[in-house]
C-alpha positions as CSV (number, residue, x, y, z in Angstrom):
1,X,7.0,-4.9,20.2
2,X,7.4,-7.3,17.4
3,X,5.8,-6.5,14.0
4,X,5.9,-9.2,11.0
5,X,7.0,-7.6,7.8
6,X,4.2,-8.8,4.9
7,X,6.1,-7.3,1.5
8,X,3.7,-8.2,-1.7
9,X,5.5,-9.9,-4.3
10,X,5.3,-7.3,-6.6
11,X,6.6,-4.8,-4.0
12,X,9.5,-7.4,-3.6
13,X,10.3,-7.7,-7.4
14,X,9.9,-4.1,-8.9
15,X,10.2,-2.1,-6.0
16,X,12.5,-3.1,-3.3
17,X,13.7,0.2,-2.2
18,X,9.9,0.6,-0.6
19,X,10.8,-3.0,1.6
20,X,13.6,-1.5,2.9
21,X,11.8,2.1,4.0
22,X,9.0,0.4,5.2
23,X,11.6,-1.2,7.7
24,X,13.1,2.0,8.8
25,X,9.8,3.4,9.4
26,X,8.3,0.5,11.5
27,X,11.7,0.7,13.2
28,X,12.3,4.1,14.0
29,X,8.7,3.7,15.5
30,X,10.0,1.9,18.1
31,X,9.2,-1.8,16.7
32,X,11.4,-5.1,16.0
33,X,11.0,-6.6,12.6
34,X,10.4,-10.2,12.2
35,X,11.0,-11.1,7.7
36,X,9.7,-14.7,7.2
37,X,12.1,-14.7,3.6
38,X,10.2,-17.8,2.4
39,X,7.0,-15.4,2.0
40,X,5.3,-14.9,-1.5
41,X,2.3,-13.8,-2.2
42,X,-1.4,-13.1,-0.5
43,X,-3.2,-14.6,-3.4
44,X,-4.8,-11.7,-4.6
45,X,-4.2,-12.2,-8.6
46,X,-5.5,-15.6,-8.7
47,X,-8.7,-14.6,-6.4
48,X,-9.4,-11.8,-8.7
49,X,-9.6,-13.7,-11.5
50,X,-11.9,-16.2,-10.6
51,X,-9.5,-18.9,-9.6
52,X,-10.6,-19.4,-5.7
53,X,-8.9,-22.9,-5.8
54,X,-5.2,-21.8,-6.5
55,X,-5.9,-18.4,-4.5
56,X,-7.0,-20.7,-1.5
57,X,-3.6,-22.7,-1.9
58,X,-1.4,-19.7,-1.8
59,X,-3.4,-18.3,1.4
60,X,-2.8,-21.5,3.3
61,X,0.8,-21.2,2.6
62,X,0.4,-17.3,3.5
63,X,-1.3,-18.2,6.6
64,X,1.1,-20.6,7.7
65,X,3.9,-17.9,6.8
66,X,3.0,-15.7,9.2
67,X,1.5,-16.1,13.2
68,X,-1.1,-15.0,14.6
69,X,1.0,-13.8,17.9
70,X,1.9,-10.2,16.3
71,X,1.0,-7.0,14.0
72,X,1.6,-8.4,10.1
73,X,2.3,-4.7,8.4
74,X,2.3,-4.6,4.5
75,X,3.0,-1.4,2.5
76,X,0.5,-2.3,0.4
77,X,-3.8,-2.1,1.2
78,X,-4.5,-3.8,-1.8
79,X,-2.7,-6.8,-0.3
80,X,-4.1,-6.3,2.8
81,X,-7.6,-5.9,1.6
82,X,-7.0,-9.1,0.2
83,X,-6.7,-11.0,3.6
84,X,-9.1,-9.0,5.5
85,X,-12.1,-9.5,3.0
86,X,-11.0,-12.3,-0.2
87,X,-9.9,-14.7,3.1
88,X,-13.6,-14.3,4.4
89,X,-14.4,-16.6,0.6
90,X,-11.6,-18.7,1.1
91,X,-11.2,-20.0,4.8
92,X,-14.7,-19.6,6.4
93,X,-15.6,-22.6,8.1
94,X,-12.4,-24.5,7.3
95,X,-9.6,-25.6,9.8
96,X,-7.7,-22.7,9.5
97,X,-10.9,-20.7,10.6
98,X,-9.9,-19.7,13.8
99,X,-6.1,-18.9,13.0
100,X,-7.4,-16.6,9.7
101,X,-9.9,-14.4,11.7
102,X,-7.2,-14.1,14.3
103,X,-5.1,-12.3,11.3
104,X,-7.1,-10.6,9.8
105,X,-7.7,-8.8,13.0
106,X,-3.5,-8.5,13.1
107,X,-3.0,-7.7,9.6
108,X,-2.4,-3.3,8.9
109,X,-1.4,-1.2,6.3
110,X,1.8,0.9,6.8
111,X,-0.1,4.0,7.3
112,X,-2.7,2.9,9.5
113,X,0.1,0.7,11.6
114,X,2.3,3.7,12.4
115,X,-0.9,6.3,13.1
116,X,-3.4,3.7,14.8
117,X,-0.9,1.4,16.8
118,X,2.5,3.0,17.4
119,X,1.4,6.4,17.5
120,X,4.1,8.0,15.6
121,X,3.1,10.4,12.7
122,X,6.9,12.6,12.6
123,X,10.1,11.0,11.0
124,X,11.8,14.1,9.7
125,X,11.3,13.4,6.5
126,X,11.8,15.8,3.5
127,X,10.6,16.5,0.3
128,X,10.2,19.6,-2.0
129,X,7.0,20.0,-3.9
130,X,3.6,19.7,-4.2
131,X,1.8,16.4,-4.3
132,X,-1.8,14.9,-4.1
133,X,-2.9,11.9,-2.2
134,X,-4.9,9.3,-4.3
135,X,-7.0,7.0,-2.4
136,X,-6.3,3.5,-3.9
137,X,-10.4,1.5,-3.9
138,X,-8.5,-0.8,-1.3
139,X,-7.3,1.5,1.6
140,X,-10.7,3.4,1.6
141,X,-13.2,0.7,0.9
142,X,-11.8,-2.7,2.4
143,X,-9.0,-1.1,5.2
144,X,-11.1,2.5,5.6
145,X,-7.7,4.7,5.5
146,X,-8.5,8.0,4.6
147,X,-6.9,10.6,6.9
148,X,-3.9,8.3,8.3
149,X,-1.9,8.9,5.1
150,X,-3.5,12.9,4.4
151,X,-1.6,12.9,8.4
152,X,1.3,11.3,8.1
153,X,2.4,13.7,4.6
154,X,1.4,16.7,6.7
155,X,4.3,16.3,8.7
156,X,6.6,16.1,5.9
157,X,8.8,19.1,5.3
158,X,8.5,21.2,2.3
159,X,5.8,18.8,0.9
160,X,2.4,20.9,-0.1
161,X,-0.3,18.3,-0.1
162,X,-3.7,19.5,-2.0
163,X,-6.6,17.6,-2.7
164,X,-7.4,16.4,-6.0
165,X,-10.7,16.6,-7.7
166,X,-12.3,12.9,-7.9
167,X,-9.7,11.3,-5.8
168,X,-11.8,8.6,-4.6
169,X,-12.4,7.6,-8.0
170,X,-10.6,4.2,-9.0
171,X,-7.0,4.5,-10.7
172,X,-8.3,2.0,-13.0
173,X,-5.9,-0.5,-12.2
174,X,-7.9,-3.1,-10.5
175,X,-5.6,-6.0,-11.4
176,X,-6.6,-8.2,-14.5
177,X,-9.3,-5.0,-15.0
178,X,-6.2,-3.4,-17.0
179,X,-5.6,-6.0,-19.0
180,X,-9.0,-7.3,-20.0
181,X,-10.4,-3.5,-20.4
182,X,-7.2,-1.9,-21.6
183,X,-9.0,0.8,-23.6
184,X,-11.1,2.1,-20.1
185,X,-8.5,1.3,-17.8
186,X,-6.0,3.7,-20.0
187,X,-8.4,6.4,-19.7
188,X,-9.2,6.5,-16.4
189,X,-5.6,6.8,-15.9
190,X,-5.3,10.0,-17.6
191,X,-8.5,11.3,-15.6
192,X,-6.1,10.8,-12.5
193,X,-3.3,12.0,-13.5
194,X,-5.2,15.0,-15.2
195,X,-6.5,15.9,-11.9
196,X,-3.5,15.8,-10.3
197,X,-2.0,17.7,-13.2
198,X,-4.8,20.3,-12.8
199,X,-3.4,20.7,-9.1
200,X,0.0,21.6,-10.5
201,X,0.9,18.3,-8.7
202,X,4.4,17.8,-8.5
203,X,3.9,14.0,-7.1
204,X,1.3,11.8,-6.9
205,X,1.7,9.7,-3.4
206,X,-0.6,6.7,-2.0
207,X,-0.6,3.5,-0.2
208,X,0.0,1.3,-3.2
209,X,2.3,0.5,-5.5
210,X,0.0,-1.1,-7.9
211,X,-2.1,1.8,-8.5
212,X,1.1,4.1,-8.6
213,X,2.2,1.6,-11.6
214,X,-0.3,2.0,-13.6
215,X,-0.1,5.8,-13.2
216,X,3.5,6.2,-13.4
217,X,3.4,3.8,-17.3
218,X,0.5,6.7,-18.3
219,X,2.8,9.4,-17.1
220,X,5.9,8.0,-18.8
221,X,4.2,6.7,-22.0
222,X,3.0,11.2,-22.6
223,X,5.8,12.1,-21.0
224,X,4.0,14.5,-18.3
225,X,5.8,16.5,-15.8
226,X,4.8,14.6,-13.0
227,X,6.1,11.5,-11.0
228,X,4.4,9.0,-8.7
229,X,5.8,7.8,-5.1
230,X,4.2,5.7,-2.2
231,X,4.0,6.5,1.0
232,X,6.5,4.9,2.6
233,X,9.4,6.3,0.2
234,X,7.9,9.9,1.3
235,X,8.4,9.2,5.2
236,X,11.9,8.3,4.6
237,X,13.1,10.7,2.4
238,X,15.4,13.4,3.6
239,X,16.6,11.2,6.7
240,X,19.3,13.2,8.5
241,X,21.5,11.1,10.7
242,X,21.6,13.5,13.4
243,X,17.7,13.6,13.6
244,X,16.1,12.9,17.0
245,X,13.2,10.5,17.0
Protein backbone atom coordinates (compact mmCIF):
# COMPACT_ATOMS: atom_id res chain seq x y z
CA UNK A 1 0.00 0.00 0.00
CA UNK A 2 3.03 2.08 -0.70
CA UNK A 3 2.98 4.54 -3.72
CA UNK A 4 6.36 6.61 -4.72
CA UNK A 5 5.50 10.15 -5.37
CA UNK A 6 7.31 11.09 -9.03
CA UNK A 7 6.63 15.23 -9.02
CA UNK A 8 8.22 16.68 -12.49
CA UNK A 9 10.49 19.39 -11.89
CA UNK A 10 8.52 21.84 -13.34
CA UNK A 11 5.53 20.78 -11.27
CA UNK A 12 7.92 21.18 -8.27
CA UNK A 13 9.17 24.78 -9.23
CA UNK A 14 5.98 26.62 -10.56
CA UNK A 15 3.32 24.69 -9.25
CA UNK A 16 3.71 23.17 -5.92
CA UNK A 17 0.32 23.52 -4.66
CA UNK A 18 -0.56 20.43 -7.32
CA UNK A 19 2.55 18.20 -5.22
CA UNK A 20 0.74 18.68 -2.28
CA UNK A 21 -2.99 17.67 -3.77
CA UNK A 22 -1.62 14.98 -5.53
CA UNK A 23 -0.62 13.74 -1.95
CA UNK A 24 -3.97 14.13 -0.46
CA UNK A 25 -5.54 12.38 -3.22
CA UNK A 26 -3.24 9.26 -3.36
CA UNK A 27 -3.72 9.42 0.47
CA UNK A 28 -7.27 9.71 0.95
CA UNK A 29 -7.21 6.63 -1.52
CA UNK A 30 -6.11 4.67 1.02
CA UNK A 31 -2.15 4.67 0.06
CA UNK A 32 1.24 5.65 2.03
CA UNK A 33 3.45 8.13 0.30
CA UNK A 34 7.07 7.42 -0.09
CA UNK A 35 8.95 11.33 -1.49
CA UNK A 36 12.58 10.47 -2.52
CA UNK A 37 13.44 14.72 -1.98
CA UNK A 38 16.69 14.19 -3.97
CA UNK A 39 14.49 13.51 -7.18
CA UNK A 40 14.71 15.87 -10.29
CA UNK A 41 13.83 15.37 -13.41
CA UNK A 42 12.72 12.29 -15.94
CA UNK A 43 14.83 13.73 -18.74
CA UNK A 44 12.26 14.54 -20.99
CA UNK A 45 13.69 18.22 -22.20
CA UNK A 46 16.99 17.00 -23.09
CA UNK A 47 15.49 13.71 -24.98
CA UNK A 48 13.28 16.00 -26.96
CA UNK A 49 15.79 17.91 -28.16
CA UNK A 50 17.95 15.58 -29.53
CA UNK A 51 20.36 15.27 -26.66
CA UNK A 52 19.97 11.23 -25.84
CA UNK A 53 23.46 11.40 -24.08
CA UNK A 54 22.55 13.93 -21.15
CA UNK A 55 18.77 12.57 -21.23
CA UNK A 56 20.28 9.02 -20.64
CA UNK A 57 22.40 10.52 -17.58
CA UNK A 58 19.43 12.03 -15.93
CA UNK A 59 17.37 8.70 -16.36
CA UNK A 60 20.04 6.61 -14.71
CA UNK A 61 19.86 8.95 -11.87
CA UNK A 62 15.88 8.79 -12.12
CA UNK A 63 16.08 5.15 -12.22
CA UNK A 64 18.18 4.77 -9.35
CA UNK A 65 15.76 7.44 -7.52
CA UNK A 66 13.08 5.38 -7.47
CA UNK A 67 12.54 1.17 -6.89
CA UNK A 68 11.08 -0.92 -8.72
CA UNK A 69 9.17 -2.59 -5.52
CA UNK A 70 6.07 -0.12 -5.78
CA UNK A 71 3.47 2.16 -7.90
CA UNK A 72 5.71 5.49 -9.03
CA UNK A 73 2.52 8.08 -9.57
CA UNK A 74 3.34 11.46 -11.26
CA UNK A 75 0.70 14.14 -11.91
CA UNK A 76 2.04 14.68 -14.94
CA UNK A 77 1.57 12.04 -18.39
CA UNK A 78 3.93 13.92 -20.25
CA UNK A 79 6.51 12.86 -17.68
CA UNK A 80 5.27 9.62 -17.50
CA UNK A 81 5.12 9.12 -21.27
CA UNK A 82 8.64 9.99 -21.06
CA UNK A 83 9.65 6.75 -19.03
CA UNK A 84 7.31 4.42 -20.54
CA UNK A 85 8.30 5.12 -24.26
CA UNK A 86 11.80 7.74 -24.44
CA UNK A 87 13.33 4.90 -21.77
CA UNK A 88 12.69 2.25 -24.47
CA UNK A 89 15.77 4.59 -26.68
CA UNK A 90 17.69 5.06 -23.79
CA UNK A 91 18.14 1.82 -21.62
CA UNK A 92 17.34 -1.09 -24.02
CA UNK A 93 19.87 -3.58 -23.79
CA UNK A 94 21.91 -1.86 -21.14
CA UNK A 95 22.42 -2.97 -17.40
CA UNK A 96 19.70 -1.24 -16.13
CA UNK A 97 17.45 -3.15 -18.65
CA UNK A 98 15.79 -5.33 -16.47
CA UNK A 99 15.26 -2.70 -13.48
CA UNK A 100 13.74 0.06 -16.34
CA UNK A 101 11.09 -2.45 -17.93
CA UNK A 102 10.20 -3.38 -14.39
CA UNK A 103 9.20 0.60 -14.00
CA UNK A 104 7.92 1.36 -16.63
CA UNK A 105 5.33 -1.35 -15.91
CA UNK A 106 5.07 0.59 -12.22
CA UNK A 107 5.09 4.00 -13.36
CA UNK A 108 0.95 5.75 -13.63
CA UNK A 109 -0.42 8.87 -14.09
CA UNK A 110 -2.55 10.45 -11.25
CA UNK A 111 -5.70 9.77 -13.04
CA UNK A 112 -5.20 6.40 -14.20
CA UNK A 113 -3.51 5.45 -10.62
CA UNK A 114 -6.61 6.43 -8.55
CA UNK A 115 -9.29 4.81 -11.35
CA UNK A 116 -7.21 1.69 -12.49
CA UNK A 117 -5.37 0.64 -9.17
CA UNK A 118 -7.08 2.05 -6.06
CA UNK A 119 -10.43 2.13 -7.36
CA UNK A 120 -11.50 5.37 -6.01
CA UNK A 121 -13.12 7.87 -8.32
CA UNK A 122 -15.22 10.17 -5.28
CA UNK A 123 -13.33 12.75 -2.97
CA UNK A 124 -16.00 15.22 -2.34
CA UNK A 125 -14.60 17.67 -4.23
CA UNK A 126 -16.24 20.95 -5.30
CA UNK A 127 -16.18 23.30 -7.87
CA UNK A 128 -18.69 25.76 -9.65
CA UNK A 129 -18.66 26.02 -13.34
CA UNK A 130 -18.29 24.64 -16.44
CA UNK A 131 -15.10 23.24 -17.80
CA UNK A 132 -13.73 21.07 -20.72
CA UNK A 133 -11.25 18.27 -20.60
CA UNK A 134 -8.19 18.69 -22.99
CA UNK A 135 -6.41 15.56 -23.84
CA UNK A 136 -2.68 16.42 -23.52
CA UNK A 137 -0.79 14.11 -26.93
CA UNK A 138 0.86 12.28 -23.88
CA UNK A 139 -2.01 10.77 -21.74
CA UNK A 140 -3.90 9.59 -24.95
CA UNK A 141 -1.19 8.49 -27.21
CA UNK A 142 1.82 7.16 -24.89
CA UNK A 143 -0.38 6.40 -21.40
CA UNK A 144 -3.91 5.81 -23.38
CA UNK A 145 -5.99 7.95 -20.62
CA UNK A 146 -9.01 9.01 -22.09
CA UNK A 147 -12.06 8.29 -19.89
CA UNK A 148 -10.17 8.05 -16.41
CA UNK A 149 -9.97 11.77 -16.07
CA UNK A 150 -13.71 12.55 -18.20
CA UNK A 151 -14.62 9.93 -14.68
CA UNK A 152 -13.03 11.22 -12.11
CA UNK A 153 -14.52 15.22 -12.96
CA UNK A 154 -17.95 13.64 -13.22
CA UNK A 155 -17.94 13.11 -9.67
CA UNK A 156 -17.12 16.55 -8.84
CA UNK A 157 -19.87 18.71 -7.48
CA UNK A 158 -21.28 21.60 -9.30
CA UNK A 159 -18.62 21.02 -12.11
CA UNK A 160 -20.49 20.76 -15.76
CA UNK A 161 -17.97 18.96 -17.94
CA UNK A 162 -18.72 19.35 -21.91
CA UNK A 163 -16.69 18.20 -24.68
CA UNK A 164 -14.74 20.42 -26.65
CA UNK A 165 -14.57 20.40 -30.45
CA UNK A 166 -10.99 19.11 -31.53
CA UNK A 167 -9.84 18.12 -28.09
CA UNK A 168 -7.54 15.59 -29.17
CA UNK A 169 -5.76 17.99 -31.13
CA UNK A 170 -2.23 19.03 -29.65
CA UNK A 171 -2.09 22.24 -27.25
CA UNK A 172 0.80 23.05 -29.25
CA UNK A 173 3.12 22.99 -26.46
CA UNK A 174 5.27 19.98 -27.25
CA UNK A 175 8.32 21.29 -25.32
CA UNK A 176 11.16 23.02 -27.34
CA UNK A 177 8.10 22.92 -30.34
CA UNK A 178 7.04 26.32 -28.64
CA UNK A 179 9.99 27.86 -28.73
CA UNK A 180 11.46 26.88 -32.08
CA UNK A 181 7.87 27.35 -33.85
CA UNK A 182 6.59 30.20 -31.72
CA UNK A 183 4.48 31.64 -34.55
CA UNK A 184 2.37 27.88 -34.87
CA UNK A 185 2.64 26.95 -31.52
CA UNK A 186 0.76 30.50 -30.45
CA UNK A 187 -1.90 29.72 -32.80
CA UNK A 188 -2.72 26.53 -31.96
CA UNK A 189 -3.13 27.78 -28.57
CA UNK A 190 -5.85 30.07 -29.47
CA UNK A 191 -7.62 27.12 -31.46
CA UNK A 192 -7.83 25.51 -27.93
CA UNK A 193 -8.72 27.89 -25.97
CA UNK A 194 -11.30 29.13 -28.73
CA UNK A 195 -12.92 25.85 -28.51
CA UNK A 196 -13.18 25.85 -25.13
CA UNK A 197 -14.32 29.36 -25.27
CA UNK A 198 -17.00 28.31 -27.83
CA UNK A 199 -18.24 25.89 -24.97
CA UNK A 200 -18.70 28.83 -22.70
CA UNK A 201 -15.92 27.00 -20.76
CA UNK A 202 -15.50 28.32 -17.48
CA UNK A 203 -12.13 26.10 -16.95
CA UNK A 204 -10.07 24.22 -18.96
CA UNK A 205 -8.74 21.00 -16.76
CA UNK A 206 -6.16 18.06 -17.92
CA UNK A 207 -3.50 15.85 -16.82
CA UNK A 208 -0.63 18.27 -17.40
CA UNK A 209 0.61 21.15 -16.26
CA UNK A 210 2.73 21.87 -19.31
CA UNK A 211 0.04 22.05 -21.68
CA UNK A 212 -2.10 24.01 -19.14
CA UNK A 213 1.02 26.65 -19.25
CA UNK A 214 1.07 27.30 -22.42
CA UNK A 215 -2.70 27.85 -22.39
CA UNK A 216 -3.02 29.71 -19.36
CA UNK A 217 0.17 32.54 -20.96
CA UNK A 218 -2.43 32.72 -24.26
CA UNK A 219 -5.31 33.28 -21.98
CA UNK A 220 -3.59 35.82 -19.84
CA UNK A 221 -1.57 37.53 -22.66
CA UNK A 222 -5.77 38.50 -24.40
CA UNK A 223 -7.05 38.50 -21.32
CA UNK A 224 -10.01 35.94 -21.94
CA UNK A 225 -12.50 35.00 -19.43
CA UNK A 226 -11.36 31.72 -18.85
CA UNK A 227 -8.74 29.93 -16.51
CA UNK A 228 -6.91 26.62 -16.74
CA UNK A 229 -6.48 23.92 -13.75
CA UNK A 230 -5.13 20.26 -13.65
CA UNK A 231 -6.62 17.57 -12.49
CA UNK A 232 -5.49 17.00 -9.39
CA UNK A 233 -6.22 20.71 -7.97
CA UNK A 234 -9.98 19.83 -9.23
CA UNK A 235 -10.22 16.57 -6.97
CA UNK A 236 -9.22 18.46 -4.01
CA UNK A 237 -11.01 21.46 -4.22
CA UNK A 238 -13.84 22.03 -1.89
CA UNK A 239 -12.43 19.43 0.84
CA UNK A 240 -14.82 19.56 3.84
CA UNK A 241 -13.19 18.24 6.98
CA UNK A 242 -16.18 16.47 8.08
CA UNK A 243 -16.34 14.50 4.64
CA UNK A 244 -16.44 10.69 4.88
CA UNK A 245 -14.16 8.84 2.51
Amino acid sequence: MTVELFIPCFVDQLHPDTAFNTVKLIEKAGYKVQYNSRQTCCGQPAYNAGYWEEAKEIGTKFLADFSDQNYIVAPSASCVGMVKSGYNDLFTNTTVHNKCRTMQGNIMELSDFLVNVANKDYFGAELEGRAVYHDSCSALRECRIREEPRHLLSKVHGLELVEMADTETCCGFGGTFAVKFASISSAMAEQKVRNALAQQADYIISTDHSCLLHLQGYIDQHQLPIKTMHIADVLANGWLESTEY
